[in-house]
N, C-alpha and C positions, 0 to 999 in steps of 0.2 A: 707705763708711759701713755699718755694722749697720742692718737694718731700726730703724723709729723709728713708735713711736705719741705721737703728741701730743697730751692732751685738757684742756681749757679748758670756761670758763664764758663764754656770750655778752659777762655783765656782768666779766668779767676784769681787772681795771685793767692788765696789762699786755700785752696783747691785740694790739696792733700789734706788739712786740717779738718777742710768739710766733708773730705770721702771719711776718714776716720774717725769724726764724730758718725757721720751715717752709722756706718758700718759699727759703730760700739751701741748707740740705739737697736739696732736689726737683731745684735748680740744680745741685749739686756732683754729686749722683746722676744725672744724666741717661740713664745706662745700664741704670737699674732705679726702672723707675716706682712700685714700691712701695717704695722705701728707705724713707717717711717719710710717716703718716696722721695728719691735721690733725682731731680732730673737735670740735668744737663744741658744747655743750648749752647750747641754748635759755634763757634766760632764769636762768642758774646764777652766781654770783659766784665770786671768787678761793676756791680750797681746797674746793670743793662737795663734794667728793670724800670729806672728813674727815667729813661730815653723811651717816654710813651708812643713817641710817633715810629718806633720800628716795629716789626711786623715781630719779630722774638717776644718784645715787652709785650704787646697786647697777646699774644699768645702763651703768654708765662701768665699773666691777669687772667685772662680766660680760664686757665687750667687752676691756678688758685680759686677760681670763681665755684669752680667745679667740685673742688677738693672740698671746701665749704659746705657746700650743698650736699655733699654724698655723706659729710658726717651730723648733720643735722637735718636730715631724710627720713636718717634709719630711727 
Protein backbone atom coordinates (compact mmCIF):
# COMPACT_ATOMS: atom_id res chain seq x y z
CA UNK A 1 0.00 0.00 0.00
CA UNK A 2 0.99 3.79 -0.76
CA UNK A 3 1.53 5.72 2.35
CA UNK A 4 -2.09 6.94 3.48
CA UNK A 5 -3.25 9.98 5.56
CA UNK A 6 -6.51 9.78 6.94
CA UNK A 7 -8.29 12.81 8.59
CA UNK A 8 -11.63 12.88 10.12
CA UNK A 9 -13.77 14.91 12.42
CA UNK A 10 -14.22 13.48 16.30
CA UNK A 11 -18.07 14.23 15.41
CA UNK A 12 -17.77 12.16 12.00
CA UNK A 13 -20.79 10.06 11.41
CA UNK A 14 -18.74 7.46 9.88
CA UNK A 15 -16.13 7.20 12.32
CA UNK A 16 -16.09 3.56 13.10
CA UNK A 17 -15.79 2.63 9.41
CA UNK A 18 -12.81 4.95 9.17
CA UNK A 19 -11.02 3.77 12.33
CA UNK A 20 -11.61 0.16 10.73
CA UNK A 21 -10.54 0.75 7.47
CA UNK A 22 -7.24 2.58 9.34
CA UNK A 23 -6.82 -0.07 11.27
CA UNK A 24 -7.02 -3.13 8.31
CA UNK A 25 -4.40 -0.69 6.22
CA UNK A 26 -1.81 -0.73 9.51
CA UNK A 27 -2.87 -4.66 9.53
CA UNK A 28 -2.18 -5.42 5.73
CA UNK A 29 0.92 -3.03 6.10
CA UNK A 30 2.63 -4.45 8.92
CA UNK A 31 5.91 -3.97 7.33
CA UNK A 32 5.83 -0.33 7.32
CA UNK A 33 4.46 1.33 10.15
CA UNK A 34 3.85 4.51 8.53
CA UNK A 35 1.78 3.00 5.56
CA UNK A 36 -1.30 4.85 7.09
CA UNK A 37 -1.98 8.15 9.60
CA UNK A 38 -5.25 8.28 11.30
CA UNK A 39 -5.74 11.95 12.68
CA UNK A 40 -8.55 13.10 14.37
CA UNK A 41 -9.72 16.75 14.97
CA UNK A 42 -11.12 17.25 18.08
CA UNK A 43 -14.65 18.26 18.20
CA UNK A 44 -14.97 18.63 13.98
CA UNK A 45 -18.03 17.04 12.03
CA UNK A 46 -18.23 15.02 8.65
CA UNK A 47 -16.42 17.49 5.60
CA UNK A 48 -14.84 20.04 8.30
CA UNK A 49 -12.25 20.27 6.01
CA UNK A 50 -14.68 22.12 3.25
CA UNK A 51 -15.15 25.06 6.26
CA UNK A 52 -11.72 26.82 5.24
CA UNK A 53 -12.03 29.66 7.42
CA UNK A 54 -11.62 27.58 10.73
CA UNK A 55 -8.48 27.03 12.30
CA UNK A 56 -9.04 22.81 12.23
CA UNK A 57 -9.35 23.01 8.21
CA UNK A 58 -6.25 25.03 7.63
CA UNK A 59 -4.60 22.95 10.03
CA UNK A 60 -5.79 19.61 8.56
CA UNK A 61 -4.50 21.54 4.86
CA UNK A 62 -1.36 22.24 6.46
CA UNK A 63 -0.70 18.67 7.78
CA UNK A 64 -1.88 17.35 4.36
CA UNK A 65 0.53 19.84 2.95
CA UNK A 66 3.11 18.12 4.95
CA UNK A 67 2.27 14.67 4.30
CA UNK A 68 2.90 15.40 0.66
CA UNK A 69 6.09 16.83 1.00
CA UNK A 70 7.66 14.11 3.35
CA UNK A 71 6.51 11.61 0.73
CA UNK A 72 7.97 13.24 -2.21
CA UNK A 73 11.23 14.50 -0.32
CA UNK A 74 12.43 11.19 0.19
Amino acid sequence: MPPMLIQMGEYELLSDDIQAFAAKVKQQSSDNPDAVRLEVYDKMPHVFVMFDFMDEAQQAFASFGRFVHSIFSD
